[in-house]
ZATORLUM-234131 format. One record per residue (C-alpha): residue in three letters; chain; x, y, z. Coordinates in Angstrom, 2 decimals. Layout:
BEGIN
   aa  ch        X        Y        Z
  ALA   A        X        Y        Z
...
! end
This chain:
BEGIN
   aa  ch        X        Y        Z
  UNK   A   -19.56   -33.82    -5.55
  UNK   A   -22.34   -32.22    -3.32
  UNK   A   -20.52   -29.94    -0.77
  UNK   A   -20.00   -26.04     0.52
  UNK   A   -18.55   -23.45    -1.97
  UNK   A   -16.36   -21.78     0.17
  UNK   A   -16.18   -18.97    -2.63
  UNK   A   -19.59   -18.56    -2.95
  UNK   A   -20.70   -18.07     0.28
  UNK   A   -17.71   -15.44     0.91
  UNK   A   -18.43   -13.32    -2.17
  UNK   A   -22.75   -13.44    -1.00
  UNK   A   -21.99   -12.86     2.47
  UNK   A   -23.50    -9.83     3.97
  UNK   A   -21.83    -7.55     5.80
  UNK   A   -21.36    -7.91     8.99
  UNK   A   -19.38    -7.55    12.43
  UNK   A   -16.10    -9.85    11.01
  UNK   A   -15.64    -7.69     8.19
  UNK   A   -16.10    -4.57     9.80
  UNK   A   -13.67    -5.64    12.63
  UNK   A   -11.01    -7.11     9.90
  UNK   A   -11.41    -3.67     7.95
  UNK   A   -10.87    -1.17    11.48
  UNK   A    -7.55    -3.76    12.23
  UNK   A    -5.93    -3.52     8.96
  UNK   A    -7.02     0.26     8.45
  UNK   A    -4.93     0.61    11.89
  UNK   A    -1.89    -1.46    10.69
  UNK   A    -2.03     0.79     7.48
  UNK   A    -2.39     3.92     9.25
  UNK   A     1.05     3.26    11.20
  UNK   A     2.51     1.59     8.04
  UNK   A     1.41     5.31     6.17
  UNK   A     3.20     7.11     8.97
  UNK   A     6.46     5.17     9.06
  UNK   A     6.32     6.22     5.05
  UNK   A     5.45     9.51     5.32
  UNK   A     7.85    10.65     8.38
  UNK   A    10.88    11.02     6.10
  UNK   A     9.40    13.59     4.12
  UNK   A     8.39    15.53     7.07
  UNK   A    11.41    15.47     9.34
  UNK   A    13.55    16.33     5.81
  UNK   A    14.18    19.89     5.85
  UNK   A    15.31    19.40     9.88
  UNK   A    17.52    16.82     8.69
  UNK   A    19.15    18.29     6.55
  UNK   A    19.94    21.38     8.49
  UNK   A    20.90    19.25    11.33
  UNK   A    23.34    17.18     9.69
  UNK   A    24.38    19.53     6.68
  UNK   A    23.34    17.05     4.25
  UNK   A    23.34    18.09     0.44
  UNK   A    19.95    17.23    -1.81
  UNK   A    21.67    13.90    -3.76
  UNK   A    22.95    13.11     0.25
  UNK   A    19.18    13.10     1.52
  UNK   A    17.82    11.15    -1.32
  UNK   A    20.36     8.62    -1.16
  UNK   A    19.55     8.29     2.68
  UNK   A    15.36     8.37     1.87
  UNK   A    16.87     5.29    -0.28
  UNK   A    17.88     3.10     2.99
  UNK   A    14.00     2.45     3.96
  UNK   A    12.70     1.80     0.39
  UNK   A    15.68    -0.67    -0.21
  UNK   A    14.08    -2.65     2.66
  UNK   A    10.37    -1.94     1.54
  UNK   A    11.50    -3.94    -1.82
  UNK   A    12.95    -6.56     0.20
  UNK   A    10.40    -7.13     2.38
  UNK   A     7.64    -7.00    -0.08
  UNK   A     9.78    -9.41    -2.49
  UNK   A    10.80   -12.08     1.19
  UNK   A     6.76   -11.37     3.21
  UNK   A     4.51   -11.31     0.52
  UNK   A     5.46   -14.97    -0.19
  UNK   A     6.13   -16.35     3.29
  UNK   A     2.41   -15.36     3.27
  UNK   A     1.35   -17.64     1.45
  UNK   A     3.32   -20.01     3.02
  UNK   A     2.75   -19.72     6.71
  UNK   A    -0.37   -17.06     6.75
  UNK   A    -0.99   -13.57     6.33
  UNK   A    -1.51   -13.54    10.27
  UNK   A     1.56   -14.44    11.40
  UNK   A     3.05   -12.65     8.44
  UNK   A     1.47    -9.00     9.70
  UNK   A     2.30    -9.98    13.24
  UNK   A     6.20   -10.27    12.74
  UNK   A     6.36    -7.34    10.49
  UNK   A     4.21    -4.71    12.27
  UNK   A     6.32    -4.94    15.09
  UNK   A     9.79    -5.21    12.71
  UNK   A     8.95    -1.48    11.73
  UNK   A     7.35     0.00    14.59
  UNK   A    10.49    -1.14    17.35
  UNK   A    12.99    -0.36    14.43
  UNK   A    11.15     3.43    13.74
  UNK   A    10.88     4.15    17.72
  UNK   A    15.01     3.12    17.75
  UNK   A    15.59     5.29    15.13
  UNK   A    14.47     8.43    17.76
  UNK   A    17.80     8.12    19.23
  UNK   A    19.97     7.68    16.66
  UNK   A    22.80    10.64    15.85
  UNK   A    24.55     9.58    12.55
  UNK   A    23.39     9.36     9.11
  UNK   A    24.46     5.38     8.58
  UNK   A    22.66     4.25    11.78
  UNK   A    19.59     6.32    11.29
  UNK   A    19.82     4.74     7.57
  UNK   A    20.58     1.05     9.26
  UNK   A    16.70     1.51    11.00
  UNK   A    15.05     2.55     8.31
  UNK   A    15.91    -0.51     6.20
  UNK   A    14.68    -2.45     8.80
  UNK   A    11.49    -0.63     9.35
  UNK   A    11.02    -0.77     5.21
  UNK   A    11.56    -4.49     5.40
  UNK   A     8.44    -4.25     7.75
  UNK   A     6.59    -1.64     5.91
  UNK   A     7.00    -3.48     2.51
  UNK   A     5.80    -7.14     4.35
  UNK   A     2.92    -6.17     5.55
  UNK   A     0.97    -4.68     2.78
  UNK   A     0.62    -7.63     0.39
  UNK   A    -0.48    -9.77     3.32
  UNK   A    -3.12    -6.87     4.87
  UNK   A    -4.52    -6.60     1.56
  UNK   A    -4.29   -10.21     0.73
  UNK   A    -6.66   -10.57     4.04
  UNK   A    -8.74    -8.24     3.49
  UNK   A    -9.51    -9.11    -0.01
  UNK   A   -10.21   -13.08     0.87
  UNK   A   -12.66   -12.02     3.42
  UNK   A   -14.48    -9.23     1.34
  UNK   A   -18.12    -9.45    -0.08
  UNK   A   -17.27    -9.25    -3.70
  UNK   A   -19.98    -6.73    -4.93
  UNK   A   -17.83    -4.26    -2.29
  UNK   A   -14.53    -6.00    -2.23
  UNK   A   -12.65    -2.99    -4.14
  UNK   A   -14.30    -0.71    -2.19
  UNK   A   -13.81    -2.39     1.02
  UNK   A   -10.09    -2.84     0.44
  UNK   A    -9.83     0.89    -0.96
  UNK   A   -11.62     1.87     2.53
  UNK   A    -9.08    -0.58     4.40
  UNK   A    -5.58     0.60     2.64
  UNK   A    -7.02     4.59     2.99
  UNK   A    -5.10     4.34     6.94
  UNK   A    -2.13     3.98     4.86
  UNK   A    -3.11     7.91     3.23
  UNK   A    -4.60     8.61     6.92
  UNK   A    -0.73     7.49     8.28
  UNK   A     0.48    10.03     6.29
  UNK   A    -1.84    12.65     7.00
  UNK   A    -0.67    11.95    11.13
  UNK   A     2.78    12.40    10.00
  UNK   A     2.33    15.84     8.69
  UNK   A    -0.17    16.90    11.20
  UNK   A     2.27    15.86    14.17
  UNK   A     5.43    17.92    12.49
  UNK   A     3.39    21.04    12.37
  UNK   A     3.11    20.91    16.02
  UNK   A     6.12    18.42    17.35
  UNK   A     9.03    19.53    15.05
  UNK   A     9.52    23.01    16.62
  UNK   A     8.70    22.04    20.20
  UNK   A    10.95    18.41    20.59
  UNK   A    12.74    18.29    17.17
  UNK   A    12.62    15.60    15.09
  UNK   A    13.52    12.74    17.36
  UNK   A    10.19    12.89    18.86
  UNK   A     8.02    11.73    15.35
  UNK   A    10.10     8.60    15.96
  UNK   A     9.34     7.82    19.85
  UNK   A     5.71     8.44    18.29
  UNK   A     5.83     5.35    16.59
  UNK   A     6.29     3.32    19.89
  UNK   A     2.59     4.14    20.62
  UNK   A     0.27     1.83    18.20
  UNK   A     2.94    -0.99    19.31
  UNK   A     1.16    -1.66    22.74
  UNK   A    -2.27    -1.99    20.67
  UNK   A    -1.11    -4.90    18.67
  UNK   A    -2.62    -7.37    20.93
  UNK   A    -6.09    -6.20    20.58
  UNK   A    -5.23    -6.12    16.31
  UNK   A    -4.68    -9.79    16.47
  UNK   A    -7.64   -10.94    18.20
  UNK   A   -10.13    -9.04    15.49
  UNK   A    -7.53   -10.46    12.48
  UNK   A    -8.93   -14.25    11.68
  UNK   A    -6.19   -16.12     9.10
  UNK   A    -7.72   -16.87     5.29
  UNK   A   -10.14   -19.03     4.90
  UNK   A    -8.71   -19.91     2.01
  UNK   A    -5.01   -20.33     3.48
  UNK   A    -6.75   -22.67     6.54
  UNK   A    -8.60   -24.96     4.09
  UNK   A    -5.29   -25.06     1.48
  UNK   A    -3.51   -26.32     5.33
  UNK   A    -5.91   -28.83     5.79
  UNK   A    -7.27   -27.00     9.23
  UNK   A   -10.83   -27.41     8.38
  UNK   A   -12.22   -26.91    11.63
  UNK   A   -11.06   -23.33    11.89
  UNK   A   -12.29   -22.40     8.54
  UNK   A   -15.77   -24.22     9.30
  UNK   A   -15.85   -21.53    12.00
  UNK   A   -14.46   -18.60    10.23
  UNK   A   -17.01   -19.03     7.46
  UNK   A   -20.05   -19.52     9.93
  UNK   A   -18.67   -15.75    11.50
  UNK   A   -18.83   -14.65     8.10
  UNK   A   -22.48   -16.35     7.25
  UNK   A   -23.86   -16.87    10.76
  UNK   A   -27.62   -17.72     9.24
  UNK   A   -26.74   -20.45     6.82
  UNK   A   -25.81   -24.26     8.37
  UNK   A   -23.02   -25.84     6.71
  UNK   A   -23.25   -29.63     7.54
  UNK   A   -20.52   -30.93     9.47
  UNK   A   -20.10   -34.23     6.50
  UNK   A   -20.17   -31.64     3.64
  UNK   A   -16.47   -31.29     1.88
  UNK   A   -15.56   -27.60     1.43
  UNK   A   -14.78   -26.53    -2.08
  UNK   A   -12.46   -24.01    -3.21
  UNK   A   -11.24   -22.49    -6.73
  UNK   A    -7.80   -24.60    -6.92
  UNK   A    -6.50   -27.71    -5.65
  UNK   A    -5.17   -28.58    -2.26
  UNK   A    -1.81   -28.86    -4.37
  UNK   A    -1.76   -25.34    -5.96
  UNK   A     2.15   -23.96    -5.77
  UNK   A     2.91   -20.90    -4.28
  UNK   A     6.04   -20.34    -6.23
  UNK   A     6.94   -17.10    -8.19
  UNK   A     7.03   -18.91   -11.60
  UNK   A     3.34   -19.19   -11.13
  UNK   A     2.81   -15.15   -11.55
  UNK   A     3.71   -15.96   -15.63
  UNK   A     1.58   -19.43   -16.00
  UNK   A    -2.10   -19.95   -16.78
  UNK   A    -2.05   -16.87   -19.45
  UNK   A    -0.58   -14.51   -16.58
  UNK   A     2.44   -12.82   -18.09
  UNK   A     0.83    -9.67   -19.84
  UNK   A    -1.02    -8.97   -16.57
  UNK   A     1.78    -9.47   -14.63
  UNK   A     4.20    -7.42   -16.52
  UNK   A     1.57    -4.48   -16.75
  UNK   A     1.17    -4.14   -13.33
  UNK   A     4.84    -4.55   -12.37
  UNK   A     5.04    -1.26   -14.65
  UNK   A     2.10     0.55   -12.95
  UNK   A     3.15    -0.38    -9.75
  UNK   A     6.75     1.36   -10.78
  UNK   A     5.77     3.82   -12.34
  UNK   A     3.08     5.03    -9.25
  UNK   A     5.64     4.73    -6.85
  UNK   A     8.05     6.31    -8.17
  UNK   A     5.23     9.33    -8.50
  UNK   A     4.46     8.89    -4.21
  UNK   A     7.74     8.66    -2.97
  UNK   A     9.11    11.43    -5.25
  UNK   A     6.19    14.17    -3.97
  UNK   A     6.37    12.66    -0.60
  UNK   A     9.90    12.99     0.11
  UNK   A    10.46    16.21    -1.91
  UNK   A     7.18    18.43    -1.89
  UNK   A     8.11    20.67     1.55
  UNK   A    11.73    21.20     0.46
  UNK   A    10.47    21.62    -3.42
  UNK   A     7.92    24.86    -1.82
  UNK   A    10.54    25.85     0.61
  UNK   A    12.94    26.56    -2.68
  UNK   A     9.96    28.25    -3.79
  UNK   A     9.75    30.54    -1.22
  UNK   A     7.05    29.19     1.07
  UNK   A     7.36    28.80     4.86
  UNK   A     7.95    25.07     6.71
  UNK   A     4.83    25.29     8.20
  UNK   A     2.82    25.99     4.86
  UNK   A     5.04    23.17     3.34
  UNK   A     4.21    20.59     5.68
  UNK   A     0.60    21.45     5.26
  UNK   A     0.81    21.11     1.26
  UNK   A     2.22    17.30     2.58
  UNK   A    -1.05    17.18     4.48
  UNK   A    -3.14    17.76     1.99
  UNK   A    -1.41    15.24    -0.68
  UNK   A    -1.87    12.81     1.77
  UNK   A    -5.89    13.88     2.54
  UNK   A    -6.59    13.69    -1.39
  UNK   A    -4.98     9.96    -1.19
  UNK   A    -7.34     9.23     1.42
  UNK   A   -10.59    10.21    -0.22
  UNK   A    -9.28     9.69    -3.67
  UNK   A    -8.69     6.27    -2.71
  UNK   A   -12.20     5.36    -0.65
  UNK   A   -13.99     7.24    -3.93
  UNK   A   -12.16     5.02    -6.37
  UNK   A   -13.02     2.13    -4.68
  UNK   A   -16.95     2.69    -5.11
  UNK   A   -16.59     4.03    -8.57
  UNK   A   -14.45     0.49    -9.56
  UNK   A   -17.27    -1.76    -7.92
  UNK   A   -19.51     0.18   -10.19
  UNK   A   -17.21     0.49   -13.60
  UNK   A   -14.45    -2.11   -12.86
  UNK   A   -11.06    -1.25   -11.25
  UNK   A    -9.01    -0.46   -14.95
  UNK   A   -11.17     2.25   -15.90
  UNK   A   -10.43     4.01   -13.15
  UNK   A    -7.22     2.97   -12.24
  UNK   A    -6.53     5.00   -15.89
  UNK   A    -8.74     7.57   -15.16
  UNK   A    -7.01     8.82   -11.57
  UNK   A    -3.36     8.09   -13.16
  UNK   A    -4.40    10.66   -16.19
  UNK   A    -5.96    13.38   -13.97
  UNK   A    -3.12    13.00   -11.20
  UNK   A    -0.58    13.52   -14.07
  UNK   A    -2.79    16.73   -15.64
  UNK   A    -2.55    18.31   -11.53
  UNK   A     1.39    17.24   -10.57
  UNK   A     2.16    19.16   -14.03
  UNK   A     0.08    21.97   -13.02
  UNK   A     2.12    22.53    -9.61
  UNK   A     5.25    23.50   -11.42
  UNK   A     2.91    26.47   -12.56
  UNK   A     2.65    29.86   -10.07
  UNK   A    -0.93    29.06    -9.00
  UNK   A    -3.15    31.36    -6.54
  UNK   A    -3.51    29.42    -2.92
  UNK   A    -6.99    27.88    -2.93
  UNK   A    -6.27    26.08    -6.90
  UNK   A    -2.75    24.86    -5.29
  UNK   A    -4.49    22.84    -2.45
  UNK   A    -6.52    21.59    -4.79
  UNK   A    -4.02    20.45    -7.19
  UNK   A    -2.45    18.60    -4.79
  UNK   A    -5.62    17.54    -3.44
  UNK   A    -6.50    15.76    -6.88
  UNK   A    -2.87    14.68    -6.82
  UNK   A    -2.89    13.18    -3.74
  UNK   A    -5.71    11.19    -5.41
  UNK   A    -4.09    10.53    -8.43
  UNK   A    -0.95     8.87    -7.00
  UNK   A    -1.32     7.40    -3.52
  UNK   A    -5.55     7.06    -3.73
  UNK   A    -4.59     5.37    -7.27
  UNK   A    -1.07     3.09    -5.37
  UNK   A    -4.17     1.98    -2.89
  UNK   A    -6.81     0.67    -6.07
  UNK   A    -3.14    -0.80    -7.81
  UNK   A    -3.34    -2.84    -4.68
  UNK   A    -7.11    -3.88    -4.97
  UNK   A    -6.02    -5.16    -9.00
  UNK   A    -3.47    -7.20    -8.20
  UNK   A    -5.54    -9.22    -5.81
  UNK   A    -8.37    -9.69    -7.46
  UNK   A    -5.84   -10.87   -10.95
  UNK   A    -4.07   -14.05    -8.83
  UNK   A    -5.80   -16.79    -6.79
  UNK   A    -5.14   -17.56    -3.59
  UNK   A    -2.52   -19.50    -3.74
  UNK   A    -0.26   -17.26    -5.07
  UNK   A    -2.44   -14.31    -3.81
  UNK   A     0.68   -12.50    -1.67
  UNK   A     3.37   -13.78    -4.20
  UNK   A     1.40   -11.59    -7.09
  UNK   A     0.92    -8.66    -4.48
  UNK   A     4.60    -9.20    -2.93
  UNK   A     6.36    -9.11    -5.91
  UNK   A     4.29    -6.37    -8.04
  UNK   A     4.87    -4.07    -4.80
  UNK   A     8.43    -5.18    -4.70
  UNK   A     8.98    -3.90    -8.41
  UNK   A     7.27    -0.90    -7.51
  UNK   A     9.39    -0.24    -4.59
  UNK   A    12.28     0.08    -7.41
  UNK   A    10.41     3.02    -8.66
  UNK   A     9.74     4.64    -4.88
  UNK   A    13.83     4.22    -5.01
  UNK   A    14.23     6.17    -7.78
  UNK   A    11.68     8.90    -6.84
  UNK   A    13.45    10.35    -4.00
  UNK   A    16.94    10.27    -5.78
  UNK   A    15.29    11.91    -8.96
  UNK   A    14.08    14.72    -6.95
  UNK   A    17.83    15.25    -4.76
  UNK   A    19.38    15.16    -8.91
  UNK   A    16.50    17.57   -10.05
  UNK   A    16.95    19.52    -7.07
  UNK   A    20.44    19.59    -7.14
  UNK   A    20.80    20.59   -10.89
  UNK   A    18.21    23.74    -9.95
  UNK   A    16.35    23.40   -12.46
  UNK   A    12.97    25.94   -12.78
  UNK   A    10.29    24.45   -10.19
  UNK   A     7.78    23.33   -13.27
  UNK   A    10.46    21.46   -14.59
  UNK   A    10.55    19.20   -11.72
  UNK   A     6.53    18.53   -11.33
  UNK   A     6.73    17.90   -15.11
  UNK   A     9.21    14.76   -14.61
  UNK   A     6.99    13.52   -11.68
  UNK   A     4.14    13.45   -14.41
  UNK   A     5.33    11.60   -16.40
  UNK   A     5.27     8.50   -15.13
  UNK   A     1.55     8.51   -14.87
  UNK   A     0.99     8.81   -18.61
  UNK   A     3.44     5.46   -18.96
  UNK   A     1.28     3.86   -16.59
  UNK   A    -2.09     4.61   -18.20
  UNK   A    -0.71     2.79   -21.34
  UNK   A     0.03    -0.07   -18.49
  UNK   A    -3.56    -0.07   -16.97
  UNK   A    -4.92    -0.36   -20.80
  UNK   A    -2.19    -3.71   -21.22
  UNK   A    -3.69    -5.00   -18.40
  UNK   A    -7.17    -4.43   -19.51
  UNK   A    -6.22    -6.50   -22.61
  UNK   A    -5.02    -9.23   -19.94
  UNK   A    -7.75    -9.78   -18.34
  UNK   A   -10.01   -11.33   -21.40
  UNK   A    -7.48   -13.89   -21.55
  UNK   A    -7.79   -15.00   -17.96
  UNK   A    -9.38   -18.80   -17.25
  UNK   A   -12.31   -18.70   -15.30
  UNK   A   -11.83   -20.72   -11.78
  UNK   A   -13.90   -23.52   -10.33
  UNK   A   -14.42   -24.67    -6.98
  UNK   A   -12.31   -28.01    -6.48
  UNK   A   -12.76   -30.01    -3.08
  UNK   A    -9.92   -28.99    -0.79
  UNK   A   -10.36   -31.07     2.24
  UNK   A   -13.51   -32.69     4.10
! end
């Protein structure tokens, strides 16, 4: 049957004024997503004082907001599929931005830990369907950089966080990097009218006359006929279900990434939550401390945009391994007593090798599923890797805790990456057993 390969014409498309606007929205969504992340590790050390909390206390309480991350990656990231990544991204941006602006005025560990569940829930949903989005849209000889570039707001978020402690947290306290968050809320209007919904999800709906138009925004010079059927890579029918992640020679991939995913989080949260109270112990000031958090966070960004131009040049599992061994070599380095300008690059390069390589982990996972289970695959792989952001902060409050030497606590944060290399190379291995897709008539 003659007709329009949907597929075909996205991954050709050049680049133009619908992908640049989808890439500035979600970048924005990420960037407040980063921040909501980010602000626990930066308001830490005032917490603690404020509230006389012990090290296991605070990483039990970082534990609150990553319990609803899991959730909300495991409940969103299928509801995606099921009634758009849209709609999806509209209910959960504003889930975590009212819940973290609440959260300014709380005065009691259990309520402050209350909100940041349901910010997490928020944080975790809206990922899988921003990338999900971005991906479906994306040229593919620049999709992994173009997602890289979009999910790099989430680094930039936490680069805000740490550059508005330096200069909020001494003049109004912590309280105020919450009322911050109230701020991108009034812009969400504006988000929504550059986001479009799939292309994909419309035509699997059977609303072909809004992907007709979304794919002449995307190829304005080419005339689809109005008779022609549009053709897609599975059937109208394709489930959506979780089962699905292990079918059609799936499970190794699946299972890999689940691991990577863990194992990378667990690496973020862990430096994230820990790294100004880990150099305070060692003797340097807040300020400096919140600056190291700055730079982790700057060496995601660029770490992450770099990757993404390298992968559409050597594929995304070479250098998914490569960043996840040379983030491991750095974290282990910190532990050491390093002159100034090599420790800001260490955790420049570590910054890279964690959340630049969280942000490619991202860009695998939606390239490995197709779209019908698209946010399912990213949903649940970030869920399982929201068990290992979990664990990260209440490793460091035990390592902490136990006072162990300094080196001895980078080294346990490294290790994780070396697992996950041996993941990335399972994964690899995956891949040649993957069925190639055709484009099957969806609707007319």
């Amino acid at each position: 049957m003659h007709g329009i390969d949907v597929r075909r014409i996205v991954d050709e498309a050049r680049f133009g004024k619908l992908h640049l606007k989808i890439i500035i929205a979600c970048a924005i969504l990420l960037i407040v997503d980063g921040y909501d992340v980010f602000i626990y590790g930066a308001v830490l050390p005032k917490l603690m004082d404020e509230w006389v909390l012990t090290p296991t206390q605070a990483g039990s309480l970082a534990s609150w907001a990553l319990f609803g991350m899991m959730g909300g990656a495991l409940f969103f990231g299928p509801l995606g599929d099921r009634i758009g990544r849209r709609r999806c991204i509209t209910i959960c941006f504003t889930l975590f931005s009212v819940s973290t602006f609440v959260n300014g005025f709380v005065t009691t560990p259990l309520t402050f830990g209350l909100l940041r569940f349901c910010a997490g829930l928020g944080c975790g949903g809206l990922m899988p369907n921003a990338v999900a989005l971005t991906n479906e849209y994306a040229p593919k000889r620049m999709r992994s950089t173009l997602v890289a570039l979009m999910f790099s707001g989430y680094a930039v978020g936490g680069m805000v966080a740490a550059g508005l402690a330096i200069g909020l947290l001494p003049a109004f306290g912590w309280q105020s990097m919450f009322f911050a968050a109230a701020v991108p809320l009034l812009s969400l209007p504006l988000i929504l009218m550059a986001l479009p919904e799939s292309i994909g999800f419309l035509i699997r709906k059977g609303e072909t006359a809004k992907a007709r138009t979304a794919l002449q925004r995307i190829a304005p010079r080419e005339a689809f006929p109005a008779d022609a059927p549009l053709l897609f890579e599975e059937s109208k029918g394709a489930k959506t279900s979780v089962a699905e992640l292990f079918r059609h020679e799936r499970t190794l991939g699946t299972v890999s990434m689940w691991l990577c995913f863990f194992c990378c989080l667990l690496m973020v949260y862990a430096l994230s939550s820990w790294l100004p109270q880990l150099m305070r112990s060692a003797g340097y000031s807040l300020g400096s401390s919140l600056s190291f958090l700055l730079v982790l966070s700057f060496g995601g960004m660029f770490g992450a945009i770099a990757g993404g131009r390298l992968a559409d040049s050597f594929g995304l599992p070479r250098v998914v391994m490569a960043y996840f061994a040379l983030g491991s070599l750095c974290i282990l380095a910190l532990g050491m007593n390093s002159p100034m300008p090599l420790l800001y690059l260490l955790l420049f390069v570590a910054g890279a090798g964690t959340t630049g390589t969280q942000i490619l982990l991202y860009a695998c996972v939606a390239e490995f599923y197709t779209l019908s289970v698209r946010s399912t695959g990213l949903g649940w792989a970030s869920g399982m890797g929201r068990v290992g952001a979990i664990v990260g902060p209440m490793l460091g409050g035990v390592l902490l805790a136990a006072e162990l030497p300094m080196a001895w606590n980078f080294a346990a944060f490294a290790v994780p990456g070396v697992i996950s290399v041996l993941a990335t190379a399972i994964f690899t291995l995956s891949l040649r057993r993957q069925p190639v897709a055709t484009a099957t008539p969806l609707a007319a």
